[in-house]
TORKOL-4160 file (C-alpha; in steps of 0.2 Angstrom, whole numbers, padded with zeros to 4 digits, m for minus):
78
<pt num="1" X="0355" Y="m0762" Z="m0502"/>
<pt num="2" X="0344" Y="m0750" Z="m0495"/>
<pt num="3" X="0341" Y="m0743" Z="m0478"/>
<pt num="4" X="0324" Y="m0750" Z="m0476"/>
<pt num="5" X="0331" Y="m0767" Z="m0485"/>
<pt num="6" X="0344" Y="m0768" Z="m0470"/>
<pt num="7" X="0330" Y="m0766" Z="m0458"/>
<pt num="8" X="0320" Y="m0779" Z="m0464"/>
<pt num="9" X="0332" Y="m0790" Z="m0467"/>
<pt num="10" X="0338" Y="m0787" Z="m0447"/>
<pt num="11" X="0320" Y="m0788" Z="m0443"/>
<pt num="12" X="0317" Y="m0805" Z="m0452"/>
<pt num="13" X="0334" Y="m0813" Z="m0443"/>
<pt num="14" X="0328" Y="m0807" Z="m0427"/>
<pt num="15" X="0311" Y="m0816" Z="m0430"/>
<pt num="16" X="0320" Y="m0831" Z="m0435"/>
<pt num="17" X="0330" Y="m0833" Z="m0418"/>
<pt num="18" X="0316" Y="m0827" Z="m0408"/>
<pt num="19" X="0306" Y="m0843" Z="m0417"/>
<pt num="20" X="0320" Y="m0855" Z="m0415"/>
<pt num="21" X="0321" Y="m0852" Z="m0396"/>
<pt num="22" X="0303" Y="m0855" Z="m0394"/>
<pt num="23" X="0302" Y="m0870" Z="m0403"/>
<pt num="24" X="0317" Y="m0876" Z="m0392"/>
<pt num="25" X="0307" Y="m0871" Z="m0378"/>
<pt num="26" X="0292" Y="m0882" Z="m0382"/>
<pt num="27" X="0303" Y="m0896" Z="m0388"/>
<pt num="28" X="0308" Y="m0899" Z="m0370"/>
<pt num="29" X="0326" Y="m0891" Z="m0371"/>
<pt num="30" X="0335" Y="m0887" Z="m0352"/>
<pt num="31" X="0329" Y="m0869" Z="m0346"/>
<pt num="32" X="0344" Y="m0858" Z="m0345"/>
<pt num="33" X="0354" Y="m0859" Z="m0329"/>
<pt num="34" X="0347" Y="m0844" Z="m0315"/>
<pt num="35" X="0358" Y="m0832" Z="m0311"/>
<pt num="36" X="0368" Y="m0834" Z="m0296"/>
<pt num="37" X="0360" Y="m0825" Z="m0280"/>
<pt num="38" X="0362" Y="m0811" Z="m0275"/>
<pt num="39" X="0375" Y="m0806" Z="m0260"/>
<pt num="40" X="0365" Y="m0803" Z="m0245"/>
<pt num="41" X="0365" Y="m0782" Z="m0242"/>
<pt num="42" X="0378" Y="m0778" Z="m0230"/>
<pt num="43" X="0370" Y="m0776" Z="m0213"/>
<pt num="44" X="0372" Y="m0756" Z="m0203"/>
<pt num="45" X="0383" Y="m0758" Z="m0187"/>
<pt num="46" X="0376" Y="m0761" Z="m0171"/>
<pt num="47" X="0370" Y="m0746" Z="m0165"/>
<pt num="48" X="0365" Y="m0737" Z="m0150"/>
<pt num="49" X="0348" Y="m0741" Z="m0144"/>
<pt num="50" X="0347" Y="m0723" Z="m0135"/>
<pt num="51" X="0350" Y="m0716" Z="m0153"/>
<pt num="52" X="0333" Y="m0713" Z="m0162"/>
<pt num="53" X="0333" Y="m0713" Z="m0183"/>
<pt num="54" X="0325" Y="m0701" Z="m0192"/>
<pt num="55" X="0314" Y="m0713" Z="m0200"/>
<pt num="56" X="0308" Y="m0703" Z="m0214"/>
<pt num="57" X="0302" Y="m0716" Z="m0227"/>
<pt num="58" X="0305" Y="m0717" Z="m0247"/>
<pt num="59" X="0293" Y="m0720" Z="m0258"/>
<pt num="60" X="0302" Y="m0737" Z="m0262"/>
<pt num="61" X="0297" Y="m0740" Z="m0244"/>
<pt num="62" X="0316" Y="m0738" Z="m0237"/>
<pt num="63" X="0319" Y="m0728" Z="m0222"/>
<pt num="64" X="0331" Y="m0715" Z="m0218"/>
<pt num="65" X="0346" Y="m0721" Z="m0204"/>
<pt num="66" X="0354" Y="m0704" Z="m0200"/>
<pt num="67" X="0351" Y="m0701" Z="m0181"/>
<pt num="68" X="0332" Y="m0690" Z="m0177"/>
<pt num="69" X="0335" Y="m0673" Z="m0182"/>
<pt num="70" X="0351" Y="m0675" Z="m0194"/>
<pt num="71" X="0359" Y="m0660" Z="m0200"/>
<pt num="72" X="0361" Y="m0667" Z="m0218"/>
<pt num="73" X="0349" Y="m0662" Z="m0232"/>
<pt num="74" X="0347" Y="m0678" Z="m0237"/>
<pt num="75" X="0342" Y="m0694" Z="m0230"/>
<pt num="76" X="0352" Y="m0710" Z="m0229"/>
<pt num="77" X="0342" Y="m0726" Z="m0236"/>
<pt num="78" X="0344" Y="m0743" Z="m0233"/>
């Protein structure tokens, strides 16, 4: 068997599945359990309200924790 027979052969199962799910689906079959949730994100410790953050915001709209003026290169997210 050729290279290009493999393929289409891979190809063609794949259809098959892919046509057998959907036609569970619209036969009514249970939907797949969800996931399970996620842990909730550890919280920071408490800190001092005197201590300002730096603040500096990622463009995924976190925002840096490291006290105002850190030191570091690089920010801390959470």
């Amino acid at each position: 068997m050729s290279k290009m027979d493999e393929l289409r052969a891979l190809r063609e199962a794949r259809y098959e599945r892919v046509v057998a799910r959907g036609a569970a689906y619209h036969q009514g079959a249970p939907k797949p359990a969800e996931p399970p949730a996620a842990k909730p994100e550890a919280t920071l410790p408490a800190a001092d309200p005197e201590v300002k953050l730096c603040g500096h915001r990622a463009i995924s709209g976190r925002t840096c924790t490291r006290e105002h003026g850190h030191a570091a290169k690089s920010h801390r997210y959470s």
